[in-house]
N, C-alpha and C positions, 0 to 999 in steps of 0.2 A: 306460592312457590315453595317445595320442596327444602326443607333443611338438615340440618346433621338431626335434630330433633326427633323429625319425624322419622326417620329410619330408625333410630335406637327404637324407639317404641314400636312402632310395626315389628324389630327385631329381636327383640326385647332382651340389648344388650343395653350398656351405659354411652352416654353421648361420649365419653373419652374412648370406648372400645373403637367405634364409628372414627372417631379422628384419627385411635392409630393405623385402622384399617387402609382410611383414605392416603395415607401417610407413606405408604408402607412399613411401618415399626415391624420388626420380626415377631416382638414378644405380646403374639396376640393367635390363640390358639387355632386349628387351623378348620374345625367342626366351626368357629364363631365367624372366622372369616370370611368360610364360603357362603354364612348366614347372610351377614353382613352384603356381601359382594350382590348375591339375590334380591336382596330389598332395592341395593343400589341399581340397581336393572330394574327392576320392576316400576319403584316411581319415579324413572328417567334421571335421575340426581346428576346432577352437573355441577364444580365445583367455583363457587367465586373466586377466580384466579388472580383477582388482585385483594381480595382478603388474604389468600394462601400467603402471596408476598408480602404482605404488611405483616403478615404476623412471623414470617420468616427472618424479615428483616434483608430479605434478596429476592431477584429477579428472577435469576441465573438465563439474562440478556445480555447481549452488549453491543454498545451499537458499534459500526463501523463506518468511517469518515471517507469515502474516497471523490474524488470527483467527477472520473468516469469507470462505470463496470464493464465497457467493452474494448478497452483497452488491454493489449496482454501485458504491460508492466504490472498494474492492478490487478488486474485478473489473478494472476500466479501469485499475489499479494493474498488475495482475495483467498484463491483456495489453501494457503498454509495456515489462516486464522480460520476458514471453515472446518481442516483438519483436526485442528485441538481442539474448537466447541462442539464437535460431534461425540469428540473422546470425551468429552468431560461435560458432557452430555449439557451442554448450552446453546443457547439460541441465539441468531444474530440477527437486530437489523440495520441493515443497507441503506448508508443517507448518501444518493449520489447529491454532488454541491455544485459540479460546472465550477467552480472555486468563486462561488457566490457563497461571501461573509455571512450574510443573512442566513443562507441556510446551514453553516457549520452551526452557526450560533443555537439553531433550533434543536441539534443533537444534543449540544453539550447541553439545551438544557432539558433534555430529558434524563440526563444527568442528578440535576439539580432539584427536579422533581421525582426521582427514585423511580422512573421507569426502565431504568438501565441500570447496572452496574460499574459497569465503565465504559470509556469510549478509545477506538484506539482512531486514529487518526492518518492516515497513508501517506495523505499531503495535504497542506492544509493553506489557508489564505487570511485566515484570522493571523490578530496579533501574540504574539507571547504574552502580552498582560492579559490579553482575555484567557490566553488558556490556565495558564496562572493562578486567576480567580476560580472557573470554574474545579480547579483540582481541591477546594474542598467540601467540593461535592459527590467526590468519589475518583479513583485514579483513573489517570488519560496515561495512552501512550501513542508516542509519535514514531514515525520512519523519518528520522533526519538528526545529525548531531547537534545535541541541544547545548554544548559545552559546558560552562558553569551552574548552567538553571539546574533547578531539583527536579524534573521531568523522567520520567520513562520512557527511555528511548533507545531503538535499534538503526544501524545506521552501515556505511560502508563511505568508506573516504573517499568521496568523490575530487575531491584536491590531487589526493597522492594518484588515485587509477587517471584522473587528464593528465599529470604529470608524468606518470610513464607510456602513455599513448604518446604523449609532444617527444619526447626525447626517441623514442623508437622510431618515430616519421623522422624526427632527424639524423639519425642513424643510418637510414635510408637513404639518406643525401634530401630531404624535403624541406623547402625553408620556409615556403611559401603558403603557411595552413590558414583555415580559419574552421569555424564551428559550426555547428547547428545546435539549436538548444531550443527547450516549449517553452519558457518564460524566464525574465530576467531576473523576477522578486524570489525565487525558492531559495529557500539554504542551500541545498546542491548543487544548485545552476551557478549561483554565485562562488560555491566554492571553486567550481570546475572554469566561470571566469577569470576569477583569481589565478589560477594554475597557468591560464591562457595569458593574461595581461605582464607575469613576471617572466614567462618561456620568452615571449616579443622582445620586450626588455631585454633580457638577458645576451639577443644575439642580435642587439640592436637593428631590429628590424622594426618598420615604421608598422603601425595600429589600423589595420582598415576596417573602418567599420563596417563598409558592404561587407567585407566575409563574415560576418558574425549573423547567421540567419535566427531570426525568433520565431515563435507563435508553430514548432515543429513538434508534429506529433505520431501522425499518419504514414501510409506509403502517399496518398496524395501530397501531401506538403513537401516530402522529396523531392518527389518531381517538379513541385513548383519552384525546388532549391535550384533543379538544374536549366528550367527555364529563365530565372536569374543570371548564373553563371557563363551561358553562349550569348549573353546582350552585354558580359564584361569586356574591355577590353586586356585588361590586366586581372586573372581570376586565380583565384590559388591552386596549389601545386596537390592541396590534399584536404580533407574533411573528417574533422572530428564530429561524429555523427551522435546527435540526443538520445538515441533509442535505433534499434535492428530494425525495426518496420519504416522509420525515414531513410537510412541507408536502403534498406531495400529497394524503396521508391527512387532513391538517386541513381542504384545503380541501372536498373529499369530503364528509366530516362536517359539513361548518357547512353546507352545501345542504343536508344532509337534517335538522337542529337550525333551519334555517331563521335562520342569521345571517348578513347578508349580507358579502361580501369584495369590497371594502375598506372596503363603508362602516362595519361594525362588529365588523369584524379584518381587518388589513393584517398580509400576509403574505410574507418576505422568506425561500426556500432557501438553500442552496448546491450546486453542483457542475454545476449545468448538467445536468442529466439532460434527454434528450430529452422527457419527456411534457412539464417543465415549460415548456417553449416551446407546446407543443401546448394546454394549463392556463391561461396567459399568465400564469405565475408569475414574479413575481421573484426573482432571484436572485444570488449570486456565483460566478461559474464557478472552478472551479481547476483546472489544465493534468494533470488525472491521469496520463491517458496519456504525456506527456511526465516526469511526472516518475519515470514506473516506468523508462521510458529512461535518465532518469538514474542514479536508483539503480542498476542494473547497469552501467552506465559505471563510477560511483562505486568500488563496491567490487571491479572491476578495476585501480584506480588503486595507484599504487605511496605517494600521500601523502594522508593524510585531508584531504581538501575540503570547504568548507558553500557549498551553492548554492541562494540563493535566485529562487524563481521568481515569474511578478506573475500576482495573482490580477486579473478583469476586472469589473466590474456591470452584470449585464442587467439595465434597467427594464420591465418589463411590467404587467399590470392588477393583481397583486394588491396592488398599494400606490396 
C-alpha cells in the first residue's frame, strides 16, 4: 500500500513537503505542489482518514439525533443544521432512533469514541443523567429547555405559546378545549400540559381525559382524532393541535364527518407548515429552521448556552 513515503521519493521532495501538500498548507511552493499533486495521481494514493483525524485531534462530523427524517418538524430541523455544516464545511451523520434509547445511546457513543465531534439531539428519549455523562466526551446540544442543567440548548416556550393559544380560544367564547399531542414523556409536551392542566383549573372546568389525544403525529392520526370525537357524546368546543400535519388531518376529516370548522371545532396547529396557510389554519409558527442553525452553532461552542427563541401566532379561519 501506497504511503506519504513513497511519494516524497518517487517526488523527490521531503515526506513533510507531501504532508503539507496533502493538507493544503499554503506555504509550499507551487512548481512542488503540482510535483507532488502528479505522483499523488499516479500511484492512486488515498489518504487514511481516520489517521488524518487522530492526528487532527477532530472529525469535523457530527452526528444528528432525531427520531424521524420524514417528518416536516425535523425535516426543517434537519435542514438549518445542514446549512451551517456545509458552511463550515462539516459532515453529518443521521441517527434516526423511533425514540428507541438503545439507539440514542449508540450515537452518543460515537461521541465517546471520537468518531464524531459532537452530537446535537432534536428529541430525545434517553435520560438527562445519560446525557450528562456522555457531555465529557464531547459537547451535545439539545432542542428543548434544559433549565438549570449545564447543557446546550435551544428552545422556544412551549408553556407560554399553549398558554396564549388557551386564552385566545377563550377569548373567542371557547371553554370547552382539549389537545392533541405525540407523546406525554417530552419536555414540550409536558410543558404545553402544564399550560393546559392550570387554563382547566383556572376557569374551573372539570379535566377530560378523552380530550387529551396522544401517540399524534401525521395527517393520519388527525383523522383518527376526529374518528374519536363523532363516537363522543360530549366532545369539545375546540383543538389544541401537536403539529400542522395533524390539524391538517382533523380538518380533512370533519369535512367529510360533516362538522363544521370553526363553528363546531376550532382548530389551532403549530409550526407553520406551508399547507396550513393554504387550509387557513391557525397556528403557532416556531423558527425550525433557525433553530437547527442554532444548535450546530451551539454545540461548536466552547461554553454550554440556552437560547431561547420567540415563537409567533398566525390567526386564520379555523378559529
Amino acid at each position: 500500500m501506497t504511503n506519504i513515503r513513497d511519494i516524497a521519493k518517487k517526488a523527490g521532495v521531503s515526506v513533510s513537503t507531501v504532508s503539507r501538500v496533502l493538507n493544503h498548507h499554503p506555504y509550499v511552493k507551487e512548481e512542488k505542489r503540482r510535483l507532488v499533486e502528479q505522483v499523488i495521481h499516479e500511484l492512486n494514493y488515498e489518504q487514511n482518514i481516520n489517521a488524518v483525524h487522530l492526528s487532527k485531534g477532530k472529525t469535523n462530523m457530527i452526528a444528528v439525533v432525531l427520531p424521524f427524517i420524514n417528518h416536516p418538524y425535523f425535516s426543517l430541523l434537519l435542514e438549518g443544521v445542514a446549512s451551517q455544516a456545509l458552511e463550515k464545511q462539516y459532515q453529518l451523520v443521521i441517527c434516526q432512533t423511533n425514540y428507541d434509547v438503545k439507539k440514542e445511546e449508540e450515537a452518543l457513543h460515537m461521541l465517546k469514541t471520537k468518531q464524531v465531534d459532537g452530537v446535537i439531539i432534536c428529541s430525545r428519549a434517553s435520560s438527562w443523567s445519560t446525557i450528562e455523562y456522555y457531555q465529557q466526551y464531547g459537547p451535545i446540544a439539545v432542542c428543548e429547555n434544559v433549565q438549570n442543567r449545564s447543557i446546550r440548548s435551544v428552545y422556544v416556550d412551549h408553556y407560554a405559546a399553549f398558554k396564549q393559544a388557551l386564552l385566545y380560544l377563550k377569548e373567542k367564547g371557547y371553554t370547552d378545549i382539549g389537545y392533541c399531542i405525540g407523546r406525554m414523556t417530552g419536555t414540550n409536551s409536558q410543558q404545553r400540559q402544564q399550560a393546559y392542566k392550570e387554563y382547566v383549573e383556572r376557569i374551573n372546568q372539570p379535566y377530560h381525559p378523552e380530550w387529551v389525544f396522544q401517540g399524534c403525529l401525521n395527517v393520519t392520526d388527525g383523522e383518527k382524532v376526529v374518528e374519536k370525537l363523532v363516537q363522543m357524546k360530549n366532545r369539545p368546543q375546540a383543538l389544541l393541535v401537536t403539529n400542522d400535519q395533524v390539524a391538517i388531518g382533523i380538518k380533512a376529516q370533519c369535512e367529510q364527518a360533516g362538522i363544521s370548522v370553526p363553528g363546531e371545532l376550532a382548530i389551532i396547529g403549530f409550526d407553520n407548515h406551508p399547507l396550513s396557510s393554504y387550509l387557513q389554519i391557525t397556528t403557532i409558527e416556531l423558527p425550525l429552521k433557525e433553530m437547527g442553525e442554532t444548535l450546530f452553532t451551539l454545540v461548536g461552542s466552547k461554553v454550554p448556552q440556552k437560547i431561547e427563541l420567540p415563537f409567533r401566532f398566525i390567526e386564520r379561519k379555523s378559529v
